[in-house]
KELORO-127860 format. One record per residue (C-alpha): x, y, z. Coordinates in Angstrom, 3 decimals, decimal comma. Each point is the difference from the previous one (the first is absolute). Layout:
// KELORO-127860
SEMI        x        y        z
SEMI        X        Y        Z
...
This chain:
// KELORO-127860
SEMI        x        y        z
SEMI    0,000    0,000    0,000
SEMI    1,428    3,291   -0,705
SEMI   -0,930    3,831    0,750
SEMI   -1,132    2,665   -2,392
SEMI    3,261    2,356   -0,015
SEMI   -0,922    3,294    0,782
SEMI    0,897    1,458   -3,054
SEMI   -0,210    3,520   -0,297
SEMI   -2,355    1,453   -3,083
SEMI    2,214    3,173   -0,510
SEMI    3,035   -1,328   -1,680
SEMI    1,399    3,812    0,026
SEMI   -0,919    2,859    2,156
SEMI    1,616    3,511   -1,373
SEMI   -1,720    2,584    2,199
SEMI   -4,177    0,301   -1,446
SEMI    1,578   -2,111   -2,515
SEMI   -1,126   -3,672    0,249
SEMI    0,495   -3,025   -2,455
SEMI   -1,772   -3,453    0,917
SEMI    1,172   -2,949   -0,680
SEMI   -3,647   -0,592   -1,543
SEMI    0,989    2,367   -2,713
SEMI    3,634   -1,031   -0,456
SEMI   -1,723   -3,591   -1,093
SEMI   -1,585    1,207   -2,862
SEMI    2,721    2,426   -0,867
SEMI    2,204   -3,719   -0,242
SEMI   -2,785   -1,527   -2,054
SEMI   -0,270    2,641   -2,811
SEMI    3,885    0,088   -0,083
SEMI    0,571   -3,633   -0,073
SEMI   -2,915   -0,267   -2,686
SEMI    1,445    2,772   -2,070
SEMI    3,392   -1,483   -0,269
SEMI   -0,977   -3,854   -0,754
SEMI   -2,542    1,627   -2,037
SEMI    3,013    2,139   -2,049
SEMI    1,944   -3,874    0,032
SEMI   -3,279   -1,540   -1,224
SEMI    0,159    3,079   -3,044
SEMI    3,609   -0,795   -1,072
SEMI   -0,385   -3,480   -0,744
SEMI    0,004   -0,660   -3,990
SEMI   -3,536   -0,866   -0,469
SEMI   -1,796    2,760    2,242
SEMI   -1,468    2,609   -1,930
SEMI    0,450    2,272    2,603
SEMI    1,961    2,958    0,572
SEMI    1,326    1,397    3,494
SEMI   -1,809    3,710   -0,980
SEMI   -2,967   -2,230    0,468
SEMI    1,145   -1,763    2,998
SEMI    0,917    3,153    1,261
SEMI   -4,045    1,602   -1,012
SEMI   -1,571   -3,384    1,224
SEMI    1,817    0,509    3,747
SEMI   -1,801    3,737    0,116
SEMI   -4,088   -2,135   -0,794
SEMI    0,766   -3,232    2,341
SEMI    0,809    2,896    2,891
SEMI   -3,217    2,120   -0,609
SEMI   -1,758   -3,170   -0,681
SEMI    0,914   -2,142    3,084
SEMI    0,168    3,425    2,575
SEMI   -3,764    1,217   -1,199
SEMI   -1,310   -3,514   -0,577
SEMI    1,494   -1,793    3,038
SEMI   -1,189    3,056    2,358
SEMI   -3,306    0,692   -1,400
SEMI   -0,983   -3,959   -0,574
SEMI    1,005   -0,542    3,682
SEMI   -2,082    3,009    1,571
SEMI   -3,302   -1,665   -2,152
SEMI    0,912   -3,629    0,568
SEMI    1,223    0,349    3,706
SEMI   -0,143    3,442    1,444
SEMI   -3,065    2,095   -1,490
SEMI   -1,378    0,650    3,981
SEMI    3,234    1,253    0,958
SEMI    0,455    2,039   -3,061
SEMI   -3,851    1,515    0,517
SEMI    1,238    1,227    2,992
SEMI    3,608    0,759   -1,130
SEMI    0,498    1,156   -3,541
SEMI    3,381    0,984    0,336
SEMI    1,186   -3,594    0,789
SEMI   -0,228   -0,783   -3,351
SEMI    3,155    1,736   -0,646
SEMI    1,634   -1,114    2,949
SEMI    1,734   -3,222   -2,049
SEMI    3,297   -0,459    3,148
SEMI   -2,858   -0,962    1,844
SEMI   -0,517   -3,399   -1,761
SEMI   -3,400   -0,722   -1,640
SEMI    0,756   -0,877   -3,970
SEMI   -2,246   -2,498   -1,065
SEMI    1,517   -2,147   -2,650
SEMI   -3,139   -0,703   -1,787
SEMI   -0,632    4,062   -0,734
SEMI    4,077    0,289   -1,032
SEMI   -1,054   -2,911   -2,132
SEMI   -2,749    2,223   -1,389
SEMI    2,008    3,308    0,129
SEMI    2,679   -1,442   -2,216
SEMI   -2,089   -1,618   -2,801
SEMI   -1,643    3,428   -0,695
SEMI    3,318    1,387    0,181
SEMI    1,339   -2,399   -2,261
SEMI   -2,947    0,329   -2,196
SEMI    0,943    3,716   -0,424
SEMI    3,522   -1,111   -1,037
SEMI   -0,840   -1,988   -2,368
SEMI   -2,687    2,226   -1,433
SEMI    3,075    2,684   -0,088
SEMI    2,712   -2,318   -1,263
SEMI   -2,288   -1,964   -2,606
SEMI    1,181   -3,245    1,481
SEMI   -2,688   -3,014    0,906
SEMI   -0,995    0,041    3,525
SEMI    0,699   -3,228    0,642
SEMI    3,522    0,594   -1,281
SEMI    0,593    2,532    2,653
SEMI   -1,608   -2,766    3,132
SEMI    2,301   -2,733   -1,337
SEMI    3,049    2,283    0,470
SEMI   -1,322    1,195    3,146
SEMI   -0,998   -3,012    1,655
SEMI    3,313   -1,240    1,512
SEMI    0,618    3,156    1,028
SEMI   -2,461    0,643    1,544
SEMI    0,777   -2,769    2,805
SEMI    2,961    1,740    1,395
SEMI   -2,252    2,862    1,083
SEMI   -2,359   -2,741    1,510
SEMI    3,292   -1,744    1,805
SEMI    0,934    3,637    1,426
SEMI   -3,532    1,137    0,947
SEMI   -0,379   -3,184    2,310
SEMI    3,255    0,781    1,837
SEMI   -1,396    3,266    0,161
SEMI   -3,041   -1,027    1,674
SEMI    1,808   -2,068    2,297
SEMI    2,372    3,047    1,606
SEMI   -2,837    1,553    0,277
SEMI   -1,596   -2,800    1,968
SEMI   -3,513   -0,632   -2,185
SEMI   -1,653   -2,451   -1,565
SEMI    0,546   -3,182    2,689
SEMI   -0,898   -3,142   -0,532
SEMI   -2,193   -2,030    2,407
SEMI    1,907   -1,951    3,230
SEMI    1,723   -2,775   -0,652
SEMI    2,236   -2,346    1,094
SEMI    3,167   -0,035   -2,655
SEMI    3,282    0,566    1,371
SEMI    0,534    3,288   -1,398
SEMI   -3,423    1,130    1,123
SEMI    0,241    3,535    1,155
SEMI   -1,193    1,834    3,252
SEMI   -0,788    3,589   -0,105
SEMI    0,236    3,015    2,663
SEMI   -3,819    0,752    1,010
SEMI    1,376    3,697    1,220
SEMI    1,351    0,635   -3,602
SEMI   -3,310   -1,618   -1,887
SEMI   -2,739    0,556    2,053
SEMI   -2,327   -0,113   -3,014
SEMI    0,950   -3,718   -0,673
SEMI   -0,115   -1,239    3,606
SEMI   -3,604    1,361    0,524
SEMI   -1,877    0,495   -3,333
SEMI    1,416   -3,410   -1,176
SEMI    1,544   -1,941    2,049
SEMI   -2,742    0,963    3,162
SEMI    2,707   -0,026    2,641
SEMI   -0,862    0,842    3,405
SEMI    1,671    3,586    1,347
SEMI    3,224   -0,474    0,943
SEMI    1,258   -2,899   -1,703
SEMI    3,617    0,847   -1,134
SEMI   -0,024   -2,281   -2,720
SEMI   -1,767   -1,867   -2,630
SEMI    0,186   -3,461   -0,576
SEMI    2,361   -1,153   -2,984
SEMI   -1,728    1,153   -3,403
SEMI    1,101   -0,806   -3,308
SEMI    2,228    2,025   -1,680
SEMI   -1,867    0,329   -3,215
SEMI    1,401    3,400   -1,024
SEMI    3,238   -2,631   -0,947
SEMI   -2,179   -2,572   -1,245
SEMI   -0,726    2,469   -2,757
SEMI    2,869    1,619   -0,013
SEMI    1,411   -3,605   -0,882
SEMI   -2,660   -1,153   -2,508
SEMI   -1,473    3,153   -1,554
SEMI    3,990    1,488   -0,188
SEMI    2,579   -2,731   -0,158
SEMI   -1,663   -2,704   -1,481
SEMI   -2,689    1,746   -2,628
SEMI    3,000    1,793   -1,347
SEMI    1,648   -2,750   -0,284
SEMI   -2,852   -1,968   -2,130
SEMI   -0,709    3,402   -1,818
SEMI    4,144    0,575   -0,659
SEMI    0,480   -3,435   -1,045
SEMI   -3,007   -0,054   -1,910
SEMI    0,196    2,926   -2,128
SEMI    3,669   -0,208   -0,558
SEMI   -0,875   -1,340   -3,413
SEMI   -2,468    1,279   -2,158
SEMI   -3,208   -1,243    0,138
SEMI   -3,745    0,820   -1,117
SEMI   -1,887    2,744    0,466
SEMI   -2,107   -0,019    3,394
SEMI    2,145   -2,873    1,503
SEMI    1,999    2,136    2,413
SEMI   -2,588    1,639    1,426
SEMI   -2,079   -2,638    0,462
SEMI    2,410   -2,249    1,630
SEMI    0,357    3,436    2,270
SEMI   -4,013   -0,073    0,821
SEMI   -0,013   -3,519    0,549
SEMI    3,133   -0,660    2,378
SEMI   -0,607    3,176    1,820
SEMI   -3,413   -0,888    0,754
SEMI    1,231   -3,201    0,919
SEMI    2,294    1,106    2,503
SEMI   -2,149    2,494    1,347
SEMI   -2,937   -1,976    0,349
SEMI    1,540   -2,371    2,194
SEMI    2,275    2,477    2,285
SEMI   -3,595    1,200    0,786
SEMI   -0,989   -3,142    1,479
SEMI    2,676    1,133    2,865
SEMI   -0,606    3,620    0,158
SEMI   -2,236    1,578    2,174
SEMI   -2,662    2,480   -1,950
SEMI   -0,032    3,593    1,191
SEMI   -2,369    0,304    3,231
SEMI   -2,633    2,525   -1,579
SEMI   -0,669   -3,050   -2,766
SEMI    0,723   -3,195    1,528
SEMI   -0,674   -3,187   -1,845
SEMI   -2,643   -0,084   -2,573
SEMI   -1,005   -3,391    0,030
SEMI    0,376   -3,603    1,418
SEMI    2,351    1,556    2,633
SEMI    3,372    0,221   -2,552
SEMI   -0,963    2,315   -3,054
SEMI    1,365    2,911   -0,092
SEMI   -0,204    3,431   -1,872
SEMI    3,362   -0,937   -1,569
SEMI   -1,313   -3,720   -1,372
SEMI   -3,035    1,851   -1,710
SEMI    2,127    2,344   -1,583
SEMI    2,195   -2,395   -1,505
SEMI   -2,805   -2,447   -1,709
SEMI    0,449    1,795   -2,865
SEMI    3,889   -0,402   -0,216
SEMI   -0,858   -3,868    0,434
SEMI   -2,299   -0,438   -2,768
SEMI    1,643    2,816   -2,418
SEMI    3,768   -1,226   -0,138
SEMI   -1,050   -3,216   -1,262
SEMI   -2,188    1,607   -2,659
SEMI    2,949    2,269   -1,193
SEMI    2,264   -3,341   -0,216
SEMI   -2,534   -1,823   -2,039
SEMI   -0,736    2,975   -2,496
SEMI    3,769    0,572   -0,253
SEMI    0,707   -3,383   -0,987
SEMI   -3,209   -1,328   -2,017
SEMI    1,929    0,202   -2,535
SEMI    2,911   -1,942    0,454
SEMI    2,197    0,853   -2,947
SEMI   -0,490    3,604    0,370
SEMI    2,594    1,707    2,398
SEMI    0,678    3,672    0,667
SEMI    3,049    1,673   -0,122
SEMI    0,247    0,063    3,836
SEMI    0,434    3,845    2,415
């Protein structure tokens, strides 16, 4: 059994000046996506340029920032933001839901490729791998921060948390009674997915793409193993207090969301390759 680290959310304090570690997580997950994406653009057969690696970085940030902050205020936190407006803007806080990002950045890339010319489904398949190295850093992110717990259990590296730091998880979810220091091991599933939805879907989507292949198939091996992975880390987490469970005592907001990853990855793979003899020129 180990102890939640009391990790402090500031990463640098210069006067009013404050940077969160929160923040510095997506900063590393545009970066790292911009550069494999330039390394994905200088291969021989990628018909893209680093100018438009350089353009798509500037969409995926308005698209996952507006997406992932708006989508989470209407999937998870429209009471608070009633009463709140201004915490929409207030992203160090945590509270990006991956499902509006998700959102956020098609539209964005939709506008890219309505100002480039270039298919849209062009511009996912290049995107898609990258795309998991913002989802690895967000999830290490949200475990600094200390959110998104999974349920108790009993695995060795099972985590207890400081009820005095995270009062909101001891009483709204966990139902502790006052005073009790802390709370019993919970999963870590902030690492889970930091594991599966970074490590190993980039590694699938990398390995995957690194030869060219049809049109759709990228992205919808992205939908489908995402969804995956995410509908089964949510079989650990614990929902946010103000929702609870929807139904049967183990669906969650998250699950729901994610039904239509499950059923629309496959569907991409099987129009991409209903024609077997027909094979793009790959991202």
């Amino acid at each position: 059994m180990l102890t939640f680290p009391n990790i402090d959310p500031v990463a640098i304090a210069l006067g009013p000046l404050r940077i969160h570690w929160y923040g510095l997580m997506y900063l590393v997950g545009f970066l790292g996506g911009w550069w494999l994406g330039r390394v994905r653009a200088s291969l021989p057969w990628s018909r893209w340029s680093a100018q438009q690696v350089d353009d798509l970085l500037f969409y995926c940030v308005l698209g996952v920032v507006l997406g992932g902050r708006v989508g989470y205020t209407l999937f998870y936190g429209f009471s608070y933001w009633i009463h709140d407006p201004l915490s929409i803007l207030r992203i160090w806080e945590g509270g990006m839901s991956f499902h509006g990002g998700l959102l956020g950045v098609l539209l964005a890339m939709w506008w890219f490729a309505r100002r480039y010319h270039q298919p849209f489904f062009e511009i996912t398949d290049f995107i898609a791998p990258l795309v998991a190295v913002g989802l690895g850093a967000g999830r290490l992110g949200n475990f600094i921060n200390g959110e998104l717990w999974g349920a108790p259990g009993g695995v060795p590296w099972a985590m207890q948390v400081s009820c005095e730091r995270f009062q909101a998880l001891c009483q709204d979810k966990l139902h502790l009674p006052a005073g009790t220091l802390f709370t019993p091991p919970l999963h870590p599933t902030q690492l889970y997915e930091a594991l599966l939805e970074g490590v190993v879907l980039f590694t699938i989507l990398w390995i995957f793409s690194s030869k060219p292949r049809p049109l759709m198939a990228v992205s919808g091996m992205f939908l489908f193993c995402y969804g995956l992975f995410r509908f089964g880390v949510e079989l650990l987490r614990m929902p946010d207090a103000h929702i609870g469970y929807l139904a049967f005592g183990w669906v969650t907001l998250g699950q729901l969301l994610t039904l239509p990853m499950l059923a629309a990855g496959p569907l991409l793979l099987f129009l991409a390759y209903r024609h077997t003899g027909t094979h793009g020129k790959g991202a």
